[in-house]
N, C-alpha and C positions, 0 to 999 in steps of 0.2 A: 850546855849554857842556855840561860833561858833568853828569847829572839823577841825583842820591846823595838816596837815601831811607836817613834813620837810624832806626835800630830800637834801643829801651831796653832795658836787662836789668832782672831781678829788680828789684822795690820802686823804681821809678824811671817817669821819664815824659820829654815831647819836653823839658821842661827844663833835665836834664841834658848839652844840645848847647849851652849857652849860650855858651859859650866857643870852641867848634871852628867853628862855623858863620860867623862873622866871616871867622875863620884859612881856609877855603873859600872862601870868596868872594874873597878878597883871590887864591888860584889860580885863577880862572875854574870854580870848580864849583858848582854850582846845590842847593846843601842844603834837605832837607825833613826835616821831622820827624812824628811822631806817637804821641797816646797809645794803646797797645795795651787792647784791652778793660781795664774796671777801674782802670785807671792814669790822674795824672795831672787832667788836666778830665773824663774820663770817668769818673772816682770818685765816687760819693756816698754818702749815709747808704744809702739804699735799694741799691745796688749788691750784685746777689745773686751775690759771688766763687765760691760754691758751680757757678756752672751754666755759667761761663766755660769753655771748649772749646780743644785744642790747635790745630782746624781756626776756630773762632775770632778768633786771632791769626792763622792764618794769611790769611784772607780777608779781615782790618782791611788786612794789610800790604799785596796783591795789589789792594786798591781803590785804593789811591796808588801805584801802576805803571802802565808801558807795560814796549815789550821795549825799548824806551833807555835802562831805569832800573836803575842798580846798585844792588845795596840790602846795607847795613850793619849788623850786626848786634852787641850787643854781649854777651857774657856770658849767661846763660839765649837772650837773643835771636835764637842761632844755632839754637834747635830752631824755634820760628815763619818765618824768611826759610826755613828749608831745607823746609819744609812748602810754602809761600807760590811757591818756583819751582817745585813741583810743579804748581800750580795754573796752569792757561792754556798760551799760550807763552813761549817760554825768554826770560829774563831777559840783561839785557846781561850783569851779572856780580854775584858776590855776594864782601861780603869780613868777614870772622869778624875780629872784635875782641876778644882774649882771651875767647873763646865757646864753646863746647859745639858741635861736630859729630856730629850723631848718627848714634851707629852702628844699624845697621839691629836692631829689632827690640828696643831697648831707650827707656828714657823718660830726660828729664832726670835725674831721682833716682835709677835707677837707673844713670846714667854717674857722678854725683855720690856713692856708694856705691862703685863699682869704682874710685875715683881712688887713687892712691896716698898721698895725705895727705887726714884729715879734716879741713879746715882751720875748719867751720861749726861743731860740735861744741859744743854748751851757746851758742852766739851765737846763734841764733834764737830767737825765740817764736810759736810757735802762736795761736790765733784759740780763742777757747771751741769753737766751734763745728768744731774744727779742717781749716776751708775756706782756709786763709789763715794767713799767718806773717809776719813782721817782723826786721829785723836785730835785734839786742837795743841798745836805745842806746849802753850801757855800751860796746859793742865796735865799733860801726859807723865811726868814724870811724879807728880804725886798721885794720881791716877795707878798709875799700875807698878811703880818702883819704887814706893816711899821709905821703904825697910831695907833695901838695897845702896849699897857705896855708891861712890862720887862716879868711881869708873866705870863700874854698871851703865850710871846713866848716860854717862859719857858715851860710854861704847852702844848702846840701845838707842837712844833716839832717834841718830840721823840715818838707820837702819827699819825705823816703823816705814809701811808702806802703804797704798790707798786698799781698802778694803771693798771688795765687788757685796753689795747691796744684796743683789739676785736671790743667790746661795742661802740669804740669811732671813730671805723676805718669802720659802717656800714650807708650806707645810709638811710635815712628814708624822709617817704614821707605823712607828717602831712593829717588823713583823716575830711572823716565830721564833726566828734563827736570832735573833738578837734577845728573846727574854729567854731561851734556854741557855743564854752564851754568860760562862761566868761571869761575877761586874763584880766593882767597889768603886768606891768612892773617896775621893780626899778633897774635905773642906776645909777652909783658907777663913781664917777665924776675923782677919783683920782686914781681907778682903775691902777694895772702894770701888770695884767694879762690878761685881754682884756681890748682891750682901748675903752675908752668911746664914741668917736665917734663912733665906731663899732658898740657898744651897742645900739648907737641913731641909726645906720642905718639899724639896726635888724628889727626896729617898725618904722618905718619910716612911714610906712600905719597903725597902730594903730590909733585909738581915742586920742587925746590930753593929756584929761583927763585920761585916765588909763597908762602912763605914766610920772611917779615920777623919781626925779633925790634926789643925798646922795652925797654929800660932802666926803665921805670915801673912803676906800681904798676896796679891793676885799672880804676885811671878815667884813662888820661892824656888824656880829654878835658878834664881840670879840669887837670892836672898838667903836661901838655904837649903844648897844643892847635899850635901854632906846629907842632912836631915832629911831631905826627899827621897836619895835615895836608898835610905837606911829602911823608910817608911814602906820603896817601892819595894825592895826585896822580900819583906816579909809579905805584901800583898802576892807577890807573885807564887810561892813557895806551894802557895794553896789554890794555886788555877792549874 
């Protein structure tokens, strides 16, 4: 069976697979999950966001691998796996979920800055302490769940959690083991969180073929698990 480690994006944790991970199993593919530093069961009062690291996440991700494990990345979650196959030996395959591919020598926020639409703009809030941000409630649910039922959102929202700044504010510089390590790509067509074009302009030098596009919105694990993982299994087939 094939061994798929899912990886959260921003304000999010393993609970966000609640729906896809079924829709896996029922292909024969063996889903994991986990909360990245901060997130999730690893969040508490005490949780000092401030000192969370880009390398970090990458070595939360890299402790639930082998090199059989394809690891799944979703939205912010693409700068941590791509860090994470740097680390060790090469990774079966990595596959980007409407996610951030970093370009070398720049950080999350600053690909999030160079995007062609600011689509975040007054929908966040900062931390007093500004270690940490949040979607702004007001905007979160058509932000990232607009294609998604009543319950989704119901069940999502009072589950977003504060997002550690740090992680997302460091440059990183993709090495060997990560451009020899198989990729694809699944873009998210109706996307409000990065827009789709971006997303094309990410892989713009990818292979054709290891580039899928989703008619959904930024979470079609909530929206269209069925279809994701219809989508996933054929990428994996070929890693």
């Amino acid at each position: 069976m094939t061994d798929l480690l899912l990886v959260h994006g921003s304000c999010h944790g393993a609970w966000c697979w609640r729906d896809l991970i079924p829709a896996l199993t029922e292909r024969g593919i063996t889903a994991r999950t986990l909360d990245l530093p901060g997130h999730g069961a690893d969040q508490t009062e005490t949780t000092d966001l401030a000192a969370i690291s880009l390398e970090d996440t990458a070595k939360a991700i890299r402790a639930h691998t082998s090199a059989e494990t394809i690891v799944l990345g979703h939205s912010w979650g693409g700068y941590p796996i791509t860090a994470a196959a740097d680390l060790g030996e090469r990774l079966r395959g990595l596959i980007y979920l409407c996610a951030y591919v970093p370009k070398p020598g720049l950080s999350m926020i600053d690909m999030r800055k160079a995007s062609p639409r600011q689509t975040l703009t007054g929908k966040t809030r900062k931390s007093a302490d500004r270690a940490s941000y949040r979607f702004a409630s007001e905007f979160a649910a058509d932000l990232l769940y607009h294609d998604c039922s009543a319950e989704v959102v119901d069940y999502a929202l009072p589950r977003l959690c504060a997002q550690s700044i740090t992680p997302q504010d460091t440059p990183y510089h993709p090495g060997t083991t990560w451009a020899e390590t198989p990729k694809a790509y699944i873009r998210c067509t109706q996307d409000r969180v990065i827009p789709p074009e971006y997303q094309a302009q990410m892989v713009v030098d990818w292979h054709p073929e290891t580039v899928h596009a989703l008619a959904r919105s930024h979470s079609p694990f909530f929206s269209a698990p069925q279809e994701l993982a219809g989508l996933i299994a054929t990428i994996t087939k070929d890693m």
